[in-house]
DOBAFI-355339 format. One line per 10 residues: number of its first residue (from 1); their letters; for each residue x, y, z of N, C-alpha, C, O. Coordinates in steps of 0.1 Angstrom, whole numbers, plus 5000, padded with zeros to 4 digits. Each point is the difference from the previous one (the first is absolute). Example, Ala and Ser with C-alpha at 12.3 -4.5 7.8 and 13.67 -1.06 7.14 Angstrom:
residues 2
1> as> 5132,4943,5078,4991,5012,5000,5009,5012,5000,5010,5000,5007 | 4986,5011,4986,5009,5011,5000,4992,5011,5008,5005,5011,5001 .
//
This chain:
residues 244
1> xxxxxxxxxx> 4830,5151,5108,5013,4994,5003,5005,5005,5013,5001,5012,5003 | 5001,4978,5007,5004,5007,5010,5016,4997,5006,5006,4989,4997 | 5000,5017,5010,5017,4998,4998,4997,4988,5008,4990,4996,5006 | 5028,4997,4992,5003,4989,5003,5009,5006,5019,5007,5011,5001 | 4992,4984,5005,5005,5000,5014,5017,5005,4993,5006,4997,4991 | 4996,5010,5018,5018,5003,5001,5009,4990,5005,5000,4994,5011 | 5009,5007,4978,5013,4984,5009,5008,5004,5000,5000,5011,4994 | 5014,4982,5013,5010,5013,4997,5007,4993,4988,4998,4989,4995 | 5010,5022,5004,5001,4998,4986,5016,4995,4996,5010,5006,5005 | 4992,4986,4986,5014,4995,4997,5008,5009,4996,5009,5007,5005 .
11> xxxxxxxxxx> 4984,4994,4982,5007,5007,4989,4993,5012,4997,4990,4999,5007 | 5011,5014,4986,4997,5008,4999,5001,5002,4982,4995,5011,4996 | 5011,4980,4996,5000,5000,4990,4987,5000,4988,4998,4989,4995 | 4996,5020,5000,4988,4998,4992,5005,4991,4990,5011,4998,4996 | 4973,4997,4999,5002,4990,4988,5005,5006,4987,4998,5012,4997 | 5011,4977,4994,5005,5013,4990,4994,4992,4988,4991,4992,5002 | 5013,5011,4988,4994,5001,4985,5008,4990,5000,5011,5001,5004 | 4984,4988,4990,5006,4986,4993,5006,5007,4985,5013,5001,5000 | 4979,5004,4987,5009,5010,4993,5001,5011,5001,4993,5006,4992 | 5016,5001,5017,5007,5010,5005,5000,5012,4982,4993,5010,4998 .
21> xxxxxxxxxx> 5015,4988,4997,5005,5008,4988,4990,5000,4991,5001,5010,4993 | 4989,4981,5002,4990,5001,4992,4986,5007,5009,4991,5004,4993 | 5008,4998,5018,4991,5006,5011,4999,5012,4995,4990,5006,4995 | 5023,4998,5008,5003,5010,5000,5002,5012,4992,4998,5012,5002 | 5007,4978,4986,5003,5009,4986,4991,5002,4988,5000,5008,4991 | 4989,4975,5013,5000,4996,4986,5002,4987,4996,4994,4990,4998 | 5020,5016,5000,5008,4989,4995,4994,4994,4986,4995,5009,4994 | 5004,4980,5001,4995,4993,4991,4989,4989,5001,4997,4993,4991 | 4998,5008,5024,4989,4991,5003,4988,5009,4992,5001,5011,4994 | 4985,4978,5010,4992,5004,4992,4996,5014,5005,5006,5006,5009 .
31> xxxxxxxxxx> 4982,5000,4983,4994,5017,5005,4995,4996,5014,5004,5007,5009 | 4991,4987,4992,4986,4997,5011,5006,4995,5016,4993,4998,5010 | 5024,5002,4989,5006,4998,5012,4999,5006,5009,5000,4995,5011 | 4997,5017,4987,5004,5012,5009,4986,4999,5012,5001,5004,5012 | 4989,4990,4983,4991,4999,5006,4995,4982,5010,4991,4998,5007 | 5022,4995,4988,4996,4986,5004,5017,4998,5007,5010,4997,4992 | 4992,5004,5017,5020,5002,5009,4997,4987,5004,4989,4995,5002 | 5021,4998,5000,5003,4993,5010,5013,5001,5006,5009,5006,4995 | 4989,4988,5017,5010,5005,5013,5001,4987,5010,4991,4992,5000 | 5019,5008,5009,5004,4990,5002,5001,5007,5019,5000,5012,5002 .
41> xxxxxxxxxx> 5000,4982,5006,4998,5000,5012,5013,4996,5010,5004,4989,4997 | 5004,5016,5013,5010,4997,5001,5000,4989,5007,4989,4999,5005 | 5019,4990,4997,4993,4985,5012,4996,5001,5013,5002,5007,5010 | 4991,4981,4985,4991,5002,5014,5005,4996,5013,5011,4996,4995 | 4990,5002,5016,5003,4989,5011,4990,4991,5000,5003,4988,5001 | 4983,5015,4999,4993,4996,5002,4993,4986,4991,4992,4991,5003 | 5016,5011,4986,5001,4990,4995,5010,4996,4988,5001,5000,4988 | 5009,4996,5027,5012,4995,4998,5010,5008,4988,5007,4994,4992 | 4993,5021,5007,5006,5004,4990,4991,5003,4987,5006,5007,4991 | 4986,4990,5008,4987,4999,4986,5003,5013,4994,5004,5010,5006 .
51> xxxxxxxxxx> 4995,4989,4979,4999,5017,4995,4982,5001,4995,4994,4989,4999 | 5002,5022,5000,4989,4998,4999,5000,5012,4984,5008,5007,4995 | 4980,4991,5004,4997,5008,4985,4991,5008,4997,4989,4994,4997 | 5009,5019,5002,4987,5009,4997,5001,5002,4986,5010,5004,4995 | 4973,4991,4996,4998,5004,4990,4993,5008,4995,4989,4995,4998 | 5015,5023,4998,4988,5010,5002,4995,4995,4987,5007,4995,4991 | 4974,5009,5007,4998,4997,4988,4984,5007,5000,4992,5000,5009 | 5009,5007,4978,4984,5004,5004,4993,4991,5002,4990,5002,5006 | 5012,4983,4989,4990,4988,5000,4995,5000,5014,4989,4996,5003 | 5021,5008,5006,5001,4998,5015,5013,4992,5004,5006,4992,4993 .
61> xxxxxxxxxx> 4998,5012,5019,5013,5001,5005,5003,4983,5004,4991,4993,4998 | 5019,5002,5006,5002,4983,5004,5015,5002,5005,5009,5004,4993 | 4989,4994,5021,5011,4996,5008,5006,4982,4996,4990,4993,4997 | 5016,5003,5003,5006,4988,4999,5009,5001,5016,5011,5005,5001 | 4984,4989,5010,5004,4990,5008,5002,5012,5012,5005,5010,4994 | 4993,4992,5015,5001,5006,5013,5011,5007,5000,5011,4993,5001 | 4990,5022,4998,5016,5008,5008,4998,4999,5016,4992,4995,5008 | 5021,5014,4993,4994,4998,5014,4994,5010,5010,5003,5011,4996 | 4988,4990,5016,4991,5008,5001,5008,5014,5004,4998,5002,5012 | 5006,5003,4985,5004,5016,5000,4997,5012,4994,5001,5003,4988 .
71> xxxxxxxxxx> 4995,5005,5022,4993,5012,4990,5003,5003,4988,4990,5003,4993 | 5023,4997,5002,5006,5003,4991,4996,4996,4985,5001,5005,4989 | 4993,4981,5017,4996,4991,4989,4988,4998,5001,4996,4993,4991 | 4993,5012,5019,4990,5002,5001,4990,5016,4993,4989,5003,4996 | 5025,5006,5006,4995,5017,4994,5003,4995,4983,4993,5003,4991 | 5018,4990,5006,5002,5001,4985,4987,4990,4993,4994,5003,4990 | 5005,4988,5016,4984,4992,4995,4990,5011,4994,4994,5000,4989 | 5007,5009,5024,4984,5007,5003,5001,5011,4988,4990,5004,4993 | 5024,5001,5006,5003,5015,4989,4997,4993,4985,4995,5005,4991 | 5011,4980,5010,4996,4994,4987,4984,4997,4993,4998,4996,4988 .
81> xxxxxxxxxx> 4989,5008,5024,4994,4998,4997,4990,4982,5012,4990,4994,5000 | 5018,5006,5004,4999,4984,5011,5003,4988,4988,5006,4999,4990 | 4984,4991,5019,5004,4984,4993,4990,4998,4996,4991,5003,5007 | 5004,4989,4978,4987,4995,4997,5003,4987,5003,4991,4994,5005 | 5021,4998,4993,5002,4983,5001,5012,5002,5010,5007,5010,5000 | 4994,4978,5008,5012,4998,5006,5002,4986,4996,4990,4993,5003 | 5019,5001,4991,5002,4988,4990,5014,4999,5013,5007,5009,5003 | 4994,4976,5002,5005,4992,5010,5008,4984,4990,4995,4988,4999 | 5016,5016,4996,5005,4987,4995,5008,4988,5007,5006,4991,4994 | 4993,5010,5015,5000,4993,5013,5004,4997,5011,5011,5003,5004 .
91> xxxxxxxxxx> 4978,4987,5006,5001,5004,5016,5010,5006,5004,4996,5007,5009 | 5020,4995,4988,5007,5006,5004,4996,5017,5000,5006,5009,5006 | 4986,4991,4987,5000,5019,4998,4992,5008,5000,4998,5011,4994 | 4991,4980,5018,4990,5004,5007,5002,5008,5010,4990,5007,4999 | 5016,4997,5009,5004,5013,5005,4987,5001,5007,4992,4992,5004 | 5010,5025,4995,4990,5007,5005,4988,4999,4991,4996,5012,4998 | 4998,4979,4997,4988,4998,4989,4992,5009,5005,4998,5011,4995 | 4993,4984,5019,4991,5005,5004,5003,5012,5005,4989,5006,5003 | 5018,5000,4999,5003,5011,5005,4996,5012,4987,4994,5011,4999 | 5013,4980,4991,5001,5011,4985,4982,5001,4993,4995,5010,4994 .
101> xxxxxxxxxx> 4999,4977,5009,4989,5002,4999,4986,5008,5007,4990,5003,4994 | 5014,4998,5019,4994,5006,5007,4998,5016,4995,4990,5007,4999 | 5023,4994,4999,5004,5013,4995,4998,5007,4989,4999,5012,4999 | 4999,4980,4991,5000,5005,4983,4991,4994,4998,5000,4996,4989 | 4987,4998,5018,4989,4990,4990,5008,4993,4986,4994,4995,4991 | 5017,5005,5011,4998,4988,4990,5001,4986,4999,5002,4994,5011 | 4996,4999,4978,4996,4987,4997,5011,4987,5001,5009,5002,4992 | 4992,4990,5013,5014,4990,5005,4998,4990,4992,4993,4991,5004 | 5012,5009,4985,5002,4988,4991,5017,4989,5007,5011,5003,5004 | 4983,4985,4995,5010,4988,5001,4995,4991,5000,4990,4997,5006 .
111> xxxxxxxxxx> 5019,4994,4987,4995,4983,4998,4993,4991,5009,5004,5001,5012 | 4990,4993,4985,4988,4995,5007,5005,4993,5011,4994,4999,5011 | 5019,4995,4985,5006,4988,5013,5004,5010,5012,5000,4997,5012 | 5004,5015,4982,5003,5011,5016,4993,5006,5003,5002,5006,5011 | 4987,4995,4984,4990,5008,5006,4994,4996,5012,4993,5008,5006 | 5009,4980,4999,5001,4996,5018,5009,5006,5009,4998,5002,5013 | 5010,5001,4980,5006,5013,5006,4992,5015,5006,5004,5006,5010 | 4992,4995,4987,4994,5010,5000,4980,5004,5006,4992,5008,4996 | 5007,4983,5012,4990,4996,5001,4989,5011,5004,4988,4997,4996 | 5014,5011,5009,4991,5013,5001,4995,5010,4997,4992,5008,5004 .
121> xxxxxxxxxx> 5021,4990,4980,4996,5012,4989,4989,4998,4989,4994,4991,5005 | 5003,5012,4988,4993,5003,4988,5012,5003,4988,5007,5009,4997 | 4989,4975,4998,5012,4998,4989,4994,4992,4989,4990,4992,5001 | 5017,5011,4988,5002,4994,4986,5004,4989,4996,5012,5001,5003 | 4986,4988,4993,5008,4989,4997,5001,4997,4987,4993,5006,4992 | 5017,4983,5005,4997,4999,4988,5008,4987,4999,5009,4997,5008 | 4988,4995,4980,5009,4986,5003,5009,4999,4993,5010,4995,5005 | 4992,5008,4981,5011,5000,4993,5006,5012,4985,5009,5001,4993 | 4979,5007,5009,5003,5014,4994,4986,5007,5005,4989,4995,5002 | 5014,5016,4999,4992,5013,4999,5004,5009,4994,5012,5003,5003 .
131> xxxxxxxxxx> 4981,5006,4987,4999,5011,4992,4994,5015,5010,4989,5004,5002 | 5019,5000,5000,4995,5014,5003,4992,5013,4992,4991,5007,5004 | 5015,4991,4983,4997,5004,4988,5013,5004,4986,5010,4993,5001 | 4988,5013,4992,5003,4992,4984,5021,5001,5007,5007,4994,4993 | 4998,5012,5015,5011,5000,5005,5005,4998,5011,5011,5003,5004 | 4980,4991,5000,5004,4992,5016,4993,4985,5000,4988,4998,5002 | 5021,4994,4995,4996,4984,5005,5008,4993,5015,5012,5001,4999 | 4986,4995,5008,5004,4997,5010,5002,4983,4999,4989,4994,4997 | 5024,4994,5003,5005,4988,4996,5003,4995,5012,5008,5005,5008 | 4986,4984,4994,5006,4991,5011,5011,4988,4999,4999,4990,4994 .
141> xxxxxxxxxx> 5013,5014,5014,5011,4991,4991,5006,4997,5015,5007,5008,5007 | 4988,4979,4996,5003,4996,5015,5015,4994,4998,5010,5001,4992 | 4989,4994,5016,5016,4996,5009,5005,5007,5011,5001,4995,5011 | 5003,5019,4988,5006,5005,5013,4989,5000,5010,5004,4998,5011 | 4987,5005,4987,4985,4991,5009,4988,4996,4995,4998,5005,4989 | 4993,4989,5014,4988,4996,4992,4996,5013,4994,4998,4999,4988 | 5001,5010,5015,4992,5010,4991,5010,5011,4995,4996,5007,4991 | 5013,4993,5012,5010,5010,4990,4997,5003,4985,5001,4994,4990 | 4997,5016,5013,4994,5009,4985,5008,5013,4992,5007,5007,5007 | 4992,4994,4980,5005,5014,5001,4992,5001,4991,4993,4992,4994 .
151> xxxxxxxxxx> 5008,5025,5003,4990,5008,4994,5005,5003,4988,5012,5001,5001 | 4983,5003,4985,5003,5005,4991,4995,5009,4992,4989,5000,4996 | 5023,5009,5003,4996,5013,4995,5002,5003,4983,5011,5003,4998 | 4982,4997,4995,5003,5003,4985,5005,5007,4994,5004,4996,4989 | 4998,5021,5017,5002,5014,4997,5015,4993,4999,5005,4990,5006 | 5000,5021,4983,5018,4999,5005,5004,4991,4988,5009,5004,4994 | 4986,4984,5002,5007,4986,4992,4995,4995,5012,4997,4990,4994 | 4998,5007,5020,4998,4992,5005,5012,5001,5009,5012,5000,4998 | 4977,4999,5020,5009,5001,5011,4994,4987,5009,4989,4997,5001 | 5018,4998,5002,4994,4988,5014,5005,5001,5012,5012,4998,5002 .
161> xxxxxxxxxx> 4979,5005,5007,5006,5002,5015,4995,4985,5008,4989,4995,5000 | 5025,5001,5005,5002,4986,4997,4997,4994,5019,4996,4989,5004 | 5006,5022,5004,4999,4995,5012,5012,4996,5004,5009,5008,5000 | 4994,4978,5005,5011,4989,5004,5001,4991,4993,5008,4991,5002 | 4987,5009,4989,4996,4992,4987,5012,4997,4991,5004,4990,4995 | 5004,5025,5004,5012,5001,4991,5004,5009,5002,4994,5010,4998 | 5023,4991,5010,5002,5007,5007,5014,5004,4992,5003,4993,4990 | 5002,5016,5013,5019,5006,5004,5008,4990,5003,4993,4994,5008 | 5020,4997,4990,5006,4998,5006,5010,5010,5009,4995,5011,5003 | 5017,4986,5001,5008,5008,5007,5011,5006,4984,5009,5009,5000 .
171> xxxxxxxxxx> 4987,4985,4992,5005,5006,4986,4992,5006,4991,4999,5000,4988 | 4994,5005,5020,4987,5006,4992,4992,4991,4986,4992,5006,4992 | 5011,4981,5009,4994,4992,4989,4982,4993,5005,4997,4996,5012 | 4995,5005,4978,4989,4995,5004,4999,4987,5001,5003,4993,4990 | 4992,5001,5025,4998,4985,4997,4990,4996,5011,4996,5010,5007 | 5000,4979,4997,4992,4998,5008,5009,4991,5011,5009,4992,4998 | 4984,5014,5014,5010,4995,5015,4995,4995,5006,4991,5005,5008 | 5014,4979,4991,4999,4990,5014,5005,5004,5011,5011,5005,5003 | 4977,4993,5004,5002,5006,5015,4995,4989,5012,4990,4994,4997 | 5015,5004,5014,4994,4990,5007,4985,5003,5002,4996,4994,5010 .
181> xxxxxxxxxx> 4993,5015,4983,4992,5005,5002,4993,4998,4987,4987,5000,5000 | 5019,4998,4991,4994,4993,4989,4993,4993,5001,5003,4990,5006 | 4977,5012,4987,4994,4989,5002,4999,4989,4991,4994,4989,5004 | 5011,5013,4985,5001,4990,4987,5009,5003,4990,4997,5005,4989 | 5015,4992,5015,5011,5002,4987,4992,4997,4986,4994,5008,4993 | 5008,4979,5005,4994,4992,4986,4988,5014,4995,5001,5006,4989 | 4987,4997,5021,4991,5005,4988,5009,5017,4997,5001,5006,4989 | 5003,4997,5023,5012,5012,4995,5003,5001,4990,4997,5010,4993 | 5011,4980,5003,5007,4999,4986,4985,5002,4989,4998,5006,4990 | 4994,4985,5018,4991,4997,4980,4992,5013,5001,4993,5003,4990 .
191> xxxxxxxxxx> 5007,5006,5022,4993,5014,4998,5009,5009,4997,4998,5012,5001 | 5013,4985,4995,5010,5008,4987,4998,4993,4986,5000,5008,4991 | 4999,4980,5005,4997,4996,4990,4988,5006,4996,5000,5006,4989 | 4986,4996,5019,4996,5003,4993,4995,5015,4999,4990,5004,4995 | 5020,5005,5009,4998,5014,5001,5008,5001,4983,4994,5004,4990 | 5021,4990,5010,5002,4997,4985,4995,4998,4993,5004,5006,4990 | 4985,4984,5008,4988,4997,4990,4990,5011,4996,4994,5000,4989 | 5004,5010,5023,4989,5009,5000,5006,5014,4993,4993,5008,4994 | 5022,4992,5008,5003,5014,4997,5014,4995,4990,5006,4990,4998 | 4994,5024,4997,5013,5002,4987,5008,5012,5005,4997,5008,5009 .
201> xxxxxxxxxx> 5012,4992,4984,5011,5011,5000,4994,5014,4998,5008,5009,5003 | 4982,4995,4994,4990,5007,4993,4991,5005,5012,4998,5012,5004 | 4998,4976,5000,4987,5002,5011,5006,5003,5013,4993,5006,5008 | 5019,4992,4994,5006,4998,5011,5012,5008,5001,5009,4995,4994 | 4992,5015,5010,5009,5009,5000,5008,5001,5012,5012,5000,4998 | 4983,5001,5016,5005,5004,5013,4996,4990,5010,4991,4993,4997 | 5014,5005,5013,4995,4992,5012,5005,5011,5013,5011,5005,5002 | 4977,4994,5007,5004,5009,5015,4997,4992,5005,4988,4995,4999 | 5022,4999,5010,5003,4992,5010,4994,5003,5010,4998,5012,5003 | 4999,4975,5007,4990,5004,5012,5013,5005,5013,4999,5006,5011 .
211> xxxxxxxxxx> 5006,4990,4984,5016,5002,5014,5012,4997,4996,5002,4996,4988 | 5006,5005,5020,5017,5000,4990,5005,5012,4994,5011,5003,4997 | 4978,5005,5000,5004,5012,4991,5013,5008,5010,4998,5012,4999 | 5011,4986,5007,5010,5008,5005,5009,4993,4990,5011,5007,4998 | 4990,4979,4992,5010,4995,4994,4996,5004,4987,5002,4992,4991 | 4993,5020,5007,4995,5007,4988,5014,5008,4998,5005,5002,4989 | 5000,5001,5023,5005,5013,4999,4998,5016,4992,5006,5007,4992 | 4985,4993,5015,4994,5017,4995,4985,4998,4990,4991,5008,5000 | 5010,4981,4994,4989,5000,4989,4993,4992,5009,5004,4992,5008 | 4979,5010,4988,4986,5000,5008,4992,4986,4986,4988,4997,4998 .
221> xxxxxxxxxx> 5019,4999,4999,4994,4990,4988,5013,4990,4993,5012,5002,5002 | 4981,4989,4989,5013,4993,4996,4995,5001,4982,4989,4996,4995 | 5019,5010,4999,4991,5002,4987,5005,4986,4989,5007,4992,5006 | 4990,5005,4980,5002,4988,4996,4996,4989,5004,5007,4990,4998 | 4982,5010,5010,4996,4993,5008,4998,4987,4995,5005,4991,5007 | 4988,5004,4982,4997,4989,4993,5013,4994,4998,5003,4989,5004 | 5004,5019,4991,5015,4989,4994,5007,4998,5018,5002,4988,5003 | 5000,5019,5006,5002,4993,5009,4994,4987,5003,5007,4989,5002 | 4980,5011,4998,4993,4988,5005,5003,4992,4987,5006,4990,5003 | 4993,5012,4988,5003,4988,4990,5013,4996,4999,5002,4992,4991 .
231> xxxxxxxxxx> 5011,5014,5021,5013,4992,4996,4996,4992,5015,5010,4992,5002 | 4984,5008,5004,5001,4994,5014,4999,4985,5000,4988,4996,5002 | 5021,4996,4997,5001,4983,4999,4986,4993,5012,5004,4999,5012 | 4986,4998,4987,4992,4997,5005,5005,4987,5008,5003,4998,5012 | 4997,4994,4977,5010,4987,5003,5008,5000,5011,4997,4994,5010 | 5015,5017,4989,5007,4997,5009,4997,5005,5011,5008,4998,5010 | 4982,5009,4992,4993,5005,5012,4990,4993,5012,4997,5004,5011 | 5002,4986,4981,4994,4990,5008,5000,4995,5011,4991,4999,5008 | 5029,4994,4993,5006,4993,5012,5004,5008,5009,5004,4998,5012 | 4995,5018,4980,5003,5010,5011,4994,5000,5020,4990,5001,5006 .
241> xxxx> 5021,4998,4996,4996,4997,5019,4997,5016,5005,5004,5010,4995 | 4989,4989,5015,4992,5014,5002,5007,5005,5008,5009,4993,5005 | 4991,5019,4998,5013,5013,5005,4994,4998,5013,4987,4999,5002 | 5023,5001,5008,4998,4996,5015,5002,5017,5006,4998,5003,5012 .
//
């Protein structure tokens, strides 16, 4: 592993614990927590605000989507053990990919349509699911760009780190955001229909948003996550005109 070049640096803020009080204490999550954290990355500039996601795990570690390059977040990688996957839900949160690869040998999973993106790494593809193993499946649910993906985590009742896929409003409500950058409203919508069909109240416990997380106010996740998505009028989401 060899270090990543020095940049200067924005923030000085280390990544913190998505559950803070169960981390910590306990709490009432399962036994096996203490050994599998996730933590959340402060935003990026580098891509456009992005939050990014470290998941320690003995299985092996998985960054979800590029922080940004600062020591800070480059020593906390390395104390965690480095990166076995770097999982990219999409083109927007490609960042410093290669940079993070260079660095951690690890492996760059993202959907096949972005992977032109990326033309000089040594990458993973996949077209419309990949399984990592019996607790990581990786979902392709296009619209906000051809390959927009998010990943899903089982531990917990079930977590999904959604990317731009499904965001915060400025009311902290989860919904999906027309943007003049939007590449496909219509399949947008039917890649919430069918995240509904795949998961239950049960299966689906949390969602960590790919960005927006400042309209969390304080909290690093959105919990009830299913019943959110299941009150969200699809219908009337349709004629929705995209945020200029």
């Amino acid at each position: 592993m060899c270090p990543l070049p020095q940049q200067p640096s924005h923030t000085t803020k280390p990544p913190r614990a998505v559950f803070p009080d169960e981390v910590l204490s306990g709490g009432s999550l399962q036994s096996d927590f203490a050994q599998e954290s996730i933590f959340a990355f402060p935003p990026n500039r580098d891509t456009l605000g992005g939050t990014s996601y470290f998941i320690v795990r003995n299985e092996g570690n998985i960054l979800i989507d590029c922080p940004a390059l600062e020591k800070t977040n480059q020593d906390f990688l390395a104390a965690h053990g480095g990166v076995r996957w770097l999982f990219i839900t999409h083109r927007g949160a490609i960042g410093k990919t290669a940079e993070f690869q260079q660095a951690f040998g690890c492996e760059v999973l993202i959907q096949e349509q972005e992977a032109y993106l990326l033309p000089s790494l040594t990458v993973t593809t996949f077209k419309q699911e990949f399984t990592l193993d019996i607790s990581i499946q990786v979902i392709w649910t296009p619209g906000h760009s051809p390959g927009s993906s998010c990943l899903y985590y089982s531990k917990l009742g079930g977590i999904l780190f959604s990317g731009r896929h499904l965001l915060p409003n400025q009311h902290g409500q989860l919904v999906p955001l027309r943007t003049a950058k939007t590449f496909h409203w219509p399949r947008q919508i039917q890649s919430i229909r069918l995240l509904l069909e795949r998961f239950t109240p049960e299966t689906l416990q949390y969602i960590c948003p790919g960005a927006n997380t400042g309209f969390l106010r304080g909290k690093r996740l959105i919990d009830r996550a299913y019943q959110h998505l299941a009150s969200l009028d699809l219908p009337a989401l349709l004629p929705i005109q995209p945020l200029l």
